[in-house]
C-alpha positions in Angstrom: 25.5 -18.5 16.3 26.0 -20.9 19.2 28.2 -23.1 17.6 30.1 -20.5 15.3 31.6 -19.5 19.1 32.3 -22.3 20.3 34.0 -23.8 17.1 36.3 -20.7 17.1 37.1 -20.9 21.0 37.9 -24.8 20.3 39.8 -23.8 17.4 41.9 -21.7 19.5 42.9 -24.3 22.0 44.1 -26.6 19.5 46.4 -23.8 18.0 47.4 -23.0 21.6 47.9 -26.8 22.2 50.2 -27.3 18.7 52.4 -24.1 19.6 52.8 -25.7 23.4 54.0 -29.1 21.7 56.9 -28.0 19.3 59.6 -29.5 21.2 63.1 -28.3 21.1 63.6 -28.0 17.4 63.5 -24.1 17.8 63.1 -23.4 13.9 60.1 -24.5 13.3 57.3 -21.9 11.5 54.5 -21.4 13.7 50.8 -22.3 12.4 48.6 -20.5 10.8 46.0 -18.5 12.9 42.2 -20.2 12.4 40.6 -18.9 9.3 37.6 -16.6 10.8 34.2 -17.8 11.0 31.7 -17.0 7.9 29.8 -13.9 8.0 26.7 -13.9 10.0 24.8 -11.2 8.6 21.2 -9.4 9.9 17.9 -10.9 10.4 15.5 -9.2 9.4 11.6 -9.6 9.1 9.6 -8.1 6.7 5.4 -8.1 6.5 4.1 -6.3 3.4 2.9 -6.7 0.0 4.7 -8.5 -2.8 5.4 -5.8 -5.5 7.6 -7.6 -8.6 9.5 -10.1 -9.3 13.0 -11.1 -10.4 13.6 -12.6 -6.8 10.8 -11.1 -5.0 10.2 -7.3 -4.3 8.2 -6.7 -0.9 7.6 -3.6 -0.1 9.8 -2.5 -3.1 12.3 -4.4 -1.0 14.3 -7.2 -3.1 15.1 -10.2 -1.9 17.1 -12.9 -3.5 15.2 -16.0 -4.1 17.4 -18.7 -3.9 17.6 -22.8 -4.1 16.9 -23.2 -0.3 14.5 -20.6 0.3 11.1 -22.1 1.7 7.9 -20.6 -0.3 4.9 -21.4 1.7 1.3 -20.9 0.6 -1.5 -21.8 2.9 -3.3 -25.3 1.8 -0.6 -26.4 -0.6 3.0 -28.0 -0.1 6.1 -25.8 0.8 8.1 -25.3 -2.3 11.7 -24.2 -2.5 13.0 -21.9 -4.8 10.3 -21.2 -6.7 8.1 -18.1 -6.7 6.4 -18.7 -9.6 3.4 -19.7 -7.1 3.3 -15.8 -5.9 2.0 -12.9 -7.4 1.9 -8.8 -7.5 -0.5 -7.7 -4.6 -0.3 -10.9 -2.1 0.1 -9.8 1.4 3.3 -12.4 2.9 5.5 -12.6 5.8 9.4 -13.0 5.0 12.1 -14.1 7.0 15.3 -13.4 5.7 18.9 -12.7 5.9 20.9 -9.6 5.0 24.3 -9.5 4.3 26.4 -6.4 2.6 23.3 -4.9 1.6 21.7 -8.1 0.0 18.8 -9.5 1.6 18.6 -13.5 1.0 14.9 -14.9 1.6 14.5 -17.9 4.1 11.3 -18.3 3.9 8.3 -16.7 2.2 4.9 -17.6 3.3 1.7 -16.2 2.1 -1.6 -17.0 3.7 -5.2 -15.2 2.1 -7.2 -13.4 4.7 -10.5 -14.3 3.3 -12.0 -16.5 1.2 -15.9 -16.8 0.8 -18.6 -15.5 -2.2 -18.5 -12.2 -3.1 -21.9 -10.4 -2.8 -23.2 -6.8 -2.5 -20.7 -5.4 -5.2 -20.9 -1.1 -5.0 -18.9 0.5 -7.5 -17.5 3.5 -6.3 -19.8 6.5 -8.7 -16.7 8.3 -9.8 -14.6 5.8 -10.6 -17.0 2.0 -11.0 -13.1 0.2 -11.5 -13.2 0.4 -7.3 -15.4 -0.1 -4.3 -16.6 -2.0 -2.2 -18.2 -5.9 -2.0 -18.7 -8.1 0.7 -17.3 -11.5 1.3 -18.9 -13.5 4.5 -20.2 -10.1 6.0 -16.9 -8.8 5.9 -16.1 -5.3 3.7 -13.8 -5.3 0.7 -12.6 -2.1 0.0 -10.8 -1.8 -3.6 -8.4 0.9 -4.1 -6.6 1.9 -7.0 -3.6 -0.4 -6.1 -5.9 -3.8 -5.6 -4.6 -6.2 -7.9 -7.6 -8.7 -9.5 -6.1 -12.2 -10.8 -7.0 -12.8 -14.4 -8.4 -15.8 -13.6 -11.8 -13.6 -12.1 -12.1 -13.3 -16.0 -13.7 -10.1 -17.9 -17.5 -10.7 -17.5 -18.7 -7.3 -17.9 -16.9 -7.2 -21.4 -16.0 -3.8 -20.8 -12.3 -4.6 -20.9 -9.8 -5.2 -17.9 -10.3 -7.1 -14.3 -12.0 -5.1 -11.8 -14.5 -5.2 -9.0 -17.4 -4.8 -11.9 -16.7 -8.3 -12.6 -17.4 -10.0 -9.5 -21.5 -8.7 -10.3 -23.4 -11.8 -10.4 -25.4 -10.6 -13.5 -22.1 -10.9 -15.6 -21.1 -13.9 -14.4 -21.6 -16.8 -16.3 -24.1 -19.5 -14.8 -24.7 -17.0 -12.1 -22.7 -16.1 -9.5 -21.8 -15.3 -6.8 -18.6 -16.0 -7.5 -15.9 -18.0 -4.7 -13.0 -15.5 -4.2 -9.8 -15.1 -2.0 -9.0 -11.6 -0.5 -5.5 -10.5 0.4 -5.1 -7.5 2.2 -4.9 -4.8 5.2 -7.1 -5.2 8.0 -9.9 -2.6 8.9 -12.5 -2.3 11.7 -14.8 -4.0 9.2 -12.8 -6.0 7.0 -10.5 -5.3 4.6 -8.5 -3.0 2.0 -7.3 -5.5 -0.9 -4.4 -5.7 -2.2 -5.3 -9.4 -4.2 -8.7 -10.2 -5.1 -8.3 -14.0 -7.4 -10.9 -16.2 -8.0 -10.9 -19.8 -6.1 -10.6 -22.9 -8.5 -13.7 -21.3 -10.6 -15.7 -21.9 -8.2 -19.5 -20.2 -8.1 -20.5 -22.1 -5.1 -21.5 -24.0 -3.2 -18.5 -23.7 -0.7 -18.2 -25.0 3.2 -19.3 -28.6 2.2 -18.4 -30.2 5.5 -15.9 -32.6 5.2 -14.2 -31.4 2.3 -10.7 -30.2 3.0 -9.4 -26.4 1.2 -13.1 -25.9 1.1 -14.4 -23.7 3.7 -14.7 -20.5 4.4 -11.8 -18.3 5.9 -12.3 -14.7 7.8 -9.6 -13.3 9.7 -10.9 -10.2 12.3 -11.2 -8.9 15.5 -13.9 -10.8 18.0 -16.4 -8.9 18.8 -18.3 -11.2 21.2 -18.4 -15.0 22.5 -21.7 -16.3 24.1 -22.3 -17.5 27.6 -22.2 -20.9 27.0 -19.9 -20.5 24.3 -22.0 -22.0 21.4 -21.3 -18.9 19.5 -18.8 -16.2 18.2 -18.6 -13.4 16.2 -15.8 -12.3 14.3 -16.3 -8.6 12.7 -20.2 -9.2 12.7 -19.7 -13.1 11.4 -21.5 -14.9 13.4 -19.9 -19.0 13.9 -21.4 -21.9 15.4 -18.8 -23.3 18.2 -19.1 -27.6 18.9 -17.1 -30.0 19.8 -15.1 -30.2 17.0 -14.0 -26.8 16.6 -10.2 -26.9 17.1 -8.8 -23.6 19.0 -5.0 -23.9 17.7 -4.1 -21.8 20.6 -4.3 -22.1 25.0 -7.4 -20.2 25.2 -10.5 -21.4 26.3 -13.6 -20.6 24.2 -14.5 -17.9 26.7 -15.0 -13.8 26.9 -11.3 -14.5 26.7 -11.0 -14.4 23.1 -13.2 -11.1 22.6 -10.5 -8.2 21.1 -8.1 -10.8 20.0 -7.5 -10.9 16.2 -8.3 -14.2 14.6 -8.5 -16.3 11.7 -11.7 -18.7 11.2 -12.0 -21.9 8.8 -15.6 -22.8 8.6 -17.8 -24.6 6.6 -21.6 -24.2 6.3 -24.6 -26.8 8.0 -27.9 -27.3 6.3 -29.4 -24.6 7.4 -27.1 -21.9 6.3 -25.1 -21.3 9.8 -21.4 -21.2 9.7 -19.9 -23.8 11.2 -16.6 -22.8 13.2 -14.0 -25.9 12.1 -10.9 -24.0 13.2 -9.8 -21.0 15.2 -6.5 -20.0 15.6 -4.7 -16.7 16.6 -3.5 -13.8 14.3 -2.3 -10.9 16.5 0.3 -12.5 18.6 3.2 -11.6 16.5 6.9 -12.3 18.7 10.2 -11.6 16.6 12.5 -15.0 16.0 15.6 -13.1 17.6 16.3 -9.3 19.1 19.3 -8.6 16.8 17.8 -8.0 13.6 15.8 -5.7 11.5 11.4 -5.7 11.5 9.8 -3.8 8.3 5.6 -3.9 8.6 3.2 -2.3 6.2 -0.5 -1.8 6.7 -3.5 0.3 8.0 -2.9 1.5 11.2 -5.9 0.5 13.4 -4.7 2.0 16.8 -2.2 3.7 19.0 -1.6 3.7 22.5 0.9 5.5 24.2 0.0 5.9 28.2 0.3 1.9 28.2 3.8 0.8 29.5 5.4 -0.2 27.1 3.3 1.7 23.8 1.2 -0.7 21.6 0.2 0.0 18.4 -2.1 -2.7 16.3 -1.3 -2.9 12.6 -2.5 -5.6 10.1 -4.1 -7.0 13.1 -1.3 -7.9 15.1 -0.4 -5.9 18.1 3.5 -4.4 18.2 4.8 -3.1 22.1 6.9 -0.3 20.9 9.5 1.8 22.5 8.3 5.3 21.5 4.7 5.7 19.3 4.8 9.1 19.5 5.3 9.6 15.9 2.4 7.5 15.1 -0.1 9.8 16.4 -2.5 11.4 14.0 -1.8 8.5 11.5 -4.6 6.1 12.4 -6.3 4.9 9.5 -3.6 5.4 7.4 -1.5 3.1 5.1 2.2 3.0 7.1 5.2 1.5 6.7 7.6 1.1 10.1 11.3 0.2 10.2 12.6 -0.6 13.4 14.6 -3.3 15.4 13.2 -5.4 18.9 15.3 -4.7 22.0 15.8 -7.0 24.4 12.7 -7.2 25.8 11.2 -7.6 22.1 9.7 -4.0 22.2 10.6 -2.6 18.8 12.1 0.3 18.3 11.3 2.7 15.7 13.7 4.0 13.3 11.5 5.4 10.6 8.0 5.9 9.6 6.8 6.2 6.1 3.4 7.2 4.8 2.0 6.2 1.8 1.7 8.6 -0.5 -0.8 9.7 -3.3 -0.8 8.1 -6.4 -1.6 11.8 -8.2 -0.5 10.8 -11.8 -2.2 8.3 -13.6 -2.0 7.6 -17.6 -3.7 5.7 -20.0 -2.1 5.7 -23.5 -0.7 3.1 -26.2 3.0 2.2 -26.5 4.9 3.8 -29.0 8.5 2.7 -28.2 9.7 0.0 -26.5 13.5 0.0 -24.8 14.3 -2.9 -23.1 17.9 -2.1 -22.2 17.4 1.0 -20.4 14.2 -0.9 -19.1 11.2 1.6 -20.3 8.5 2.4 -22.8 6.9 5.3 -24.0 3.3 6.4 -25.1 2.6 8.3 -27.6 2.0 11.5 -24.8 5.8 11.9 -25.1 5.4 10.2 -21.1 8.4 7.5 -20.3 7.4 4.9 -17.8 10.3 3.1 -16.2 8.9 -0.1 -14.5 11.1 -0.8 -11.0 10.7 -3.4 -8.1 8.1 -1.0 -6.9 5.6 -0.8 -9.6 3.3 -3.9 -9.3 3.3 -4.5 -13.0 0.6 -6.9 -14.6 0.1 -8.2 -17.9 -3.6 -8.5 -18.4 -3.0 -10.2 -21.9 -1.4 -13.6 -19.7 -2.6 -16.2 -17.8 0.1 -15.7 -15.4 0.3 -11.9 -15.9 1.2 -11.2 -11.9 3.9 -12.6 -11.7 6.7 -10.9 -14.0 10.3 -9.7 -13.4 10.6 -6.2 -15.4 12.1 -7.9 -18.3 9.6 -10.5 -18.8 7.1 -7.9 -18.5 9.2 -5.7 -21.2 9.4 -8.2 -23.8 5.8 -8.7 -23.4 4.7 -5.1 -25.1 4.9 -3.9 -28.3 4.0 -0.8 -30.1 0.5 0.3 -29.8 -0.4 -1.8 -27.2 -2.1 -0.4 -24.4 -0.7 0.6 -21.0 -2.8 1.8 -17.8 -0.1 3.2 -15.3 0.1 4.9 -11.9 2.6 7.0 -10.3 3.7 9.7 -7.4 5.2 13.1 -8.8 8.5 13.5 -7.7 10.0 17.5 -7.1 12.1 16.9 -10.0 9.4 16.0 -12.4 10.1 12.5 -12.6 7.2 10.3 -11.6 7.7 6.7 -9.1 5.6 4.1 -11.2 3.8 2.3 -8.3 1.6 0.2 -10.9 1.4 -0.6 -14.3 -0.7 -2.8 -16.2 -0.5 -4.2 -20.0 -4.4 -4.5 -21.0 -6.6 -5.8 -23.8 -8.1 -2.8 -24.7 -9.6 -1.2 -28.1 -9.7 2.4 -26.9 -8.0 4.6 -28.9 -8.4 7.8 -26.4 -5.4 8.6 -24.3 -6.0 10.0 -20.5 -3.5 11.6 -18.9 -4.3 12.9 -14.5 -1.7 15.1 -12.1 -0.4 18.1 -10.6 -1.0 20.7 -13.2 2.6 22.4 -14.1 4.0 25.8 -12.5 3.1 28.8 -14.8 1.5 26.4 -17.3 -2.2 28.4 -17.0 -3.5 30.2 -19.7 -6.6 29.4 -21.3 -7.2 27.4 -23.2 -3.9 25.6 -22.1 -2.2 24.4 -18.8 0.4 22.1 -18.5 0.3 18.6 -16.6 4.1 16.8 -16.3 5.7 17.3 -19.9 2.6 17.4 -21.5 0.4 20.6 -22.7 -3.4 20.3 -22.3 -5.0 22.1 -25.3 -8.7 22.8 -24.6 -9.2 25.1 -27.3 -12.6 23.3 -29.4 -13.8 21.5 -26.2 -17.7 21.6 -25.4 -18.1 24.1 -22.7 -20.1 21.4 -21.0 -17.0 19.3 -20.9 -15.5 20.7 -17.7 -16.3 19.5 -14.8 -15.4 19.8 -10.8 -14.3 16.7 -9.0 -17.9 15.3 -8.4 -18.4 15.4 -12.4 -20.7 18.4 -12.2 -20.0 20.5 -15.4 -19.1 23.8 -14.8 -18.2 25.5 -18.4 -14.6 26.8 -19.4 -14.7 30.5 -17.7 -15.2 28.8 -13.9 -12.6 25.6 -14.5 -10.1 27.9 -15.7 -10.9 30.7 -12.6 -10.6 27.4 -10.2 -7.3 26.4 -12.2 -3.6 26.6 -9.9 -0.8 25.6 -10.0 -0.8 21.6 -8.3 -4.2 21.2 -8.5 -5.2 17.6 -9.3 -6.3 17.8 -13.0 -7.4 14.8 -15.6 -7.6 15.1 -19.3 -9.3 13.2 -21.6 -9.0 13.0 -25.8 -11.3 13.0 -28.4 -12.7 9.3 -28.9 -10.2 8.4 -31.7 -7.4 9.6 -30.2 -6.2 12.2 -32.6 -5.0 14.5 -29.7 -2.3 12.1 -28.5 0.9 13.4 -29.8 4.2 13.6 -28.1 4.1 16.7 -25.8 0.6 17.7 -26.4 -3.1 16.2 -25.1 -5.8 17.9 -27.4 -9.1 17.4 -26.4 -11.0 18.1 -29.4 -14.6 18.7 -28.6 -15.6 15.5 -27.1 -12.4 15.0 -24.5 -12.8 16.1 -21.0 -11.2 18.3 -18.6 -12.1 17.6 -14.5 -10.7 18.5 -11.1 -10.1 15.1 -9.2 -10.2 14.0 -5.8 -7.9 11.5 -4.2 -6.6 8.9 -6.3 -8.9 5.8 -4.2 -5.6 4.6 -2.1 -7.3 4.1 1.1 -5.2 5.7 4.3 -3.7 8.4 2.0 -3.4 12.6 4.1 -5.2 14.4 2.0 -2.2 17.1 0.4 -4.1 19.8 -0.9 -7.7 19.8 0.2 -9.2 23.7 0.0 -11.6 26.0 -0.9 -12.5 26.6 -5.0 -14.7 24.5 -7.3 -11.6 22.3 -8.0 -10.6 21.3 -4.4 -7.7 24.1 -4.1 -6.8 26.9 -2.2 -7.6 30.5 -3.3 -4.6 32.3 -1.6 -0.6 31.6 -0.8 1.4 33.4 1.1 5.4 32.9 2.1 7.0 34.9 5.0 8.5 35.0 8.0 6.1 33.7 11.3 5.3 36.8 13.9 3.5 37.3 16.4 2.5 33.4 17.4 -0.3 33.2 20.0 -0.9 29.3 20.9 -3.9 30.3 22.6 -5.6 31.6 20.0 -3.8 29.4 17.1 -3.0 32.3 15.0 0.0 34.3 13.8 0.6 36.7 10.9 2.9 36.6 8.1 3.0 39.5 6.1 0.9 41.5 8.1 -1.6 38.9 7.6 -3.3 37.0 10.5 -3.5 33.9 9.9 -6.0 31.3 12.1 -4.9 27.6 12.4 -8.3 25.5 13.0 -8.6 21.8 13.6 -9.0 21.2 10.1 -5.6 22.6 9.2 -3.1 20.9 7.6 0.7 20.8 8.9 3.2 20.0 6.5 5.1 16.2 7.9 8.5 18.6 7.8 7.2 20.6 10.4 6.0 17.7 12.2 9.2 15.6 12.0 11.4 18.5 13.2 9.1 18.9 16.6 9.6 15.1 17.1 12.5 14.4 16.2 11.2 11.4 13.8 11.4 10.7 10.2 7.7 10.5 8.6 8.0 10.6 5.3 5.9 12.7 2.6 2.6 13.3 4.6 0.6 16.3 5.7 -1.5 15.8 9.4 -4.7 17.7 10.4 -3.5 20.2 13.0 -6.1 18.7 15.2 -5.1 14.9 15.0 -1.7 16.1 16.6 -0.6 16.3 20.1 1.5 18.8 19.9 0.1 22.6 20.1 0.5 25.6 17.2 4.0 26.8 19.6 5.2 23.1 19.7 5.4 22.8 16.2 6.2 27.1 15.0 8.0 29.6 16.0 8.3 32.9 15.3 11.2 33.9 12.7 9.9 30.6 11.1 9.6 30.8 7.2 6.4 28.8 5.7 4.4 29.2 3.1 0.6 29.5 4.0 -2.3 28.5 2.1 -5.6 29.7 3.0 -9.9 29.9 2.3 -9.4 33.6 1.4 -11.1 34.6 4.7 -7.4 33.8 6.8 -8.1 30.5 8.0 -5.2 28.2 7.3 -5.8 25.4 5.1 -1.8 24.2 4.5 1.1 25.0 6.3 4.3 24.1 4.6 7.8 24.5 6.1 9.7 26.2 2.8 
């Protein structure tokens, strides 16, 4: 920017300089003012997940892959220009430049945060395609939007990539097998976004001596000995000698306990982990003041009597103007928008939650249109891929990494799609991931909010879709813990927004357009959460199926914030710590964007008259014996 200024100040003098030397021929025509310097554009900074491609989508952010644009992956050569070495889920850093709305990449590096055998691998009971597995004593949680490479293969045979097949016992020649983890950071580990296998490998791994091959954690350290021979990084315990480099000015001391860090180690004779590297994770500084930061993760802590506020995201700790608006969101998957003052404290302009993925579909294709850039299943349900959507073909080698077109061309009727979404007010849904598979069911599965006066037995309604439930097994409806419960309970349990899924008869003879008919064999069940770790919970209540047994909508009266209660049509109404505040009523007491997200009334700081009045309209759900369970602002 420098020399931009001082080329148009030197610019200047010469015109000045010309005009002073035109002598005394008087007709002259005066020169032409300098042309003006090139447009400068924004800086901005991004941290998030890479979520398509056709230049690069982070965040659901685009940004325009060009000839000089610097992709860096950890333990390989920089590249320019081509992204063909990311994929959907890695977890990257982007520097970039924006300009009329256009954000240009500079550089794109992406770095895995662990990398070791995978061991102890728990299916979750409900739902065995997530979980939890270990690498290195580290916990890897997988949620419904962890992406698994290809290249992990299908050992269990059961069709698809998922946590199922990192089991030894499926793997073949034994496992365990040698994986890299992309992802958030937790207090024990992490949640994955990218789980990919490392060269094949089944082991060994940590030879020492052998370069690319050790083991890699990235935490929070926990402890260092007294003579420093030791430290432990989120349990890990590494061996500390001479030739462990620290690529940072700390000493190996009680210095380094609470700092986040990243460890390369390889493994001695005897099984220890041998510390080769160590080098600093958390201490984050922005490359300039003037432009734009964007940082998704779990939120792991917020502090806001420290001068200035820190809050600790992804593992790297952010001074920030104002966290008020983070409170109550610990835990949770966030993203923050902001700019660094001067003092590189950022400033927050807007905080989003993520929200639930509540739809999910699994159907075959049974149109393809790849000008308006969607396909439809035979359900009658259109899926429109976006930057957003963190699409995979399961059927490639190279399946992560596909611009929406590429990913288009690649299905054809009756192939079968696996997709998640959020509802949107208008019925639409946002496609946040959607996956081609090889995959010989024939039954169709459709979850989500069940439909607005779409309840009569043996039908509801669930998007555009009616649920027909008419020759289904009475044993066939179950609660969200899969414990049957017979037709005259679900449908007593049964309101409007409840979480519902529905599944056909085996052959899939119930999948037409507009209609889901069980037969006898299909299934009907209440669900819980959708398995995205750090999600508010946005209708938990009373009822077999999760939901609330009474609404009410009025006017706010008689408010006592001693008590936490206030009536609404002549109702009292009791707000305990368990209730849940609508993020409307939240953002209007603080002044703060926060996205679609409900808090627990007693996470918040605020108290019941900070955050209601009375003349206030809401609607009210509660247990049926007054105690709030939702407060919405209507």
């Amino acid at each position: 920017m420098k020399k931009h200024i001082l080329s148009s100040v030197a610019a200047g003098m010469l015109t000045a300089s010309l005009g002073a030397c035109g002598g005394g021929g008087g007709s002259s025509t005066p020169p032409s003012p300098p042309p003006p310097p090139p447009p400068q554009g924004t800086s901005v900074a991004s941290v998030g997940v890479v979520t398509g491609f056709g230049s690069v989508f982070v965040n659901g952010v685009k940004y325009e892959v060009e000839a000089g644009t610097v992709i860096a992956i950890e333990g390989e050569e920089d590249v320019s220009g081509d992204d063909s070495v990311l994929a959907v889920g890695m977890k990257v850093s982007v520097d970039a430049t924006e300009e009329n709305g256009v954000r240009k990449a500079d550089r794109i590096e992406f770095d895995e945060d662990l990398k070791g055998p995978a061991t102890n691998i728990v299916p979750d009971a409900v739902n065995p395609s997530l979980g939890t597995f270990e690498v290195v004593g580290q916990t890897v949680i997988v949620d419904a939007n962890t992406v698994f490479d290809n290249n992990i293969g299908n050992n269990d045979g059961l069709g698809g990539v998922d946590i199922r097949d990192l089991a030894p016992e499926v793997i073949a020649g034994g496992g365990p097998l040698i994986v890299e983890v992309s992802g958030f950071a937790t207090e024990t580990g992490l949640l994955a976004t990218r789980v990919e296998r490392e060269d094949d490998l089944t082991g060994p791994i940590g030879q020492p001596g052998v370069d690319g091959d050790e083991i890699e954690v990235k935490g929070f350290v926990d402890s260092v000995s007294i003579d420093d021979s030791t430290m432990t990084v989120n349990g890990a315990v590494f061996l500390i000698n001479s030739g462990t480099v620290f690529d940072f000015a700390l000493p190996t001391t009680v210095d380094l306990v609470g700092l986040y860090v990243e460890v390369k180690a390889d493994v001695d004779g005897t099984g220890a982990m041998v510390a080769r590297s160590v080098e600093r994770e958390d201490d984050f500084a922005p490359a300039g003041t003037s432009g734009e930061f964007e940082i998704e993760g779990l939120l792991q802590s917020v502090d806001t009597l420290s001068d200035p506020q820190v809050v600790v995201i992804n593992g790297i700790t952010l001074e920030v103007a104002d966290a008020s608006a983070l409170v109550g969101l610990v835990g949770q998957r966030v993203e923050l928008y902001g700019t660094f003052d001067s003092n590189n404290v950022l400033v927050i302009a807007t905080v989003q939650v993520e929200r639930e993925n509540s739809v999910e579909i699994e159907d075959r294709v049974t149109a393809v249109d790849t000008t308006a850039e969607t396909l439809t299943t035979r359900l009658g349900i259109v899926i429109e891929p976006t930057g957003s959507s963190r699409i995979s073909d399961d059927t490639l080698e190279n399946g992560d990494n596909l611009s929406v077109s590429e990913f288009l061309a690649g299905v054809s009727v009756g192939d079968y799609i696996e997709a998640r979404g959020v509802p949107n007010e208008d019925g639409s849904v946002d496609w946040t991931r959607i996956e081609l598979e090889d995959e010989d069911e024939q039954a169709c599965s459709l979850k989500g909010p069940v439909a607005s006066d779409s309840i009569a037995d043996p039908e509801f309604g669930i998007l555009s879709v009616t649920v027909d439930t008419t020759t289904l097994d009475d044993g066939n409806f179950e609660n969200a813990n899969d414990v049957a419960i017979g037709r005259a309970t679900f449908f007593s349990d049964l309101t409007a927004g409840a979480i519902v899924e529905a599944e056909s008869d085996e052959a899939g003879l119930g999948c037409t357009s507009g209609q889901l008919s069980t037969g006898a064999d299909g299934e009907v069940s209440f669900e819980p959460e959708d398995g995205i770790v750090g999600n508010g919970d946005a209708g938990a209540g009373g009822g077999t199926g999760g939901n609330p047994d009474l609404e009410l909508q009025g006017t706010v009266r008689n408010l006592d914030a001693v008590a936490n209660t206030f009536t609404i049509g002549g109702q009292t109404i009791t707000v305990t710590d368990d209730t849940l505040i609508d993020g409307s009523i939240v953002e209007a007491a603080r002044g703060v964007e926060l996205g679609d997200q409900d808090f627990r009334f007693g996470d918040l700081p605020e108290t019941l008259d900070q955050l209601l009045s009375d003349g206030d309209l809401v609607g009210v759900q509660t247990d049926g014996q007054g105690n709030a369970v939702l407060i919405e602002d209507i």
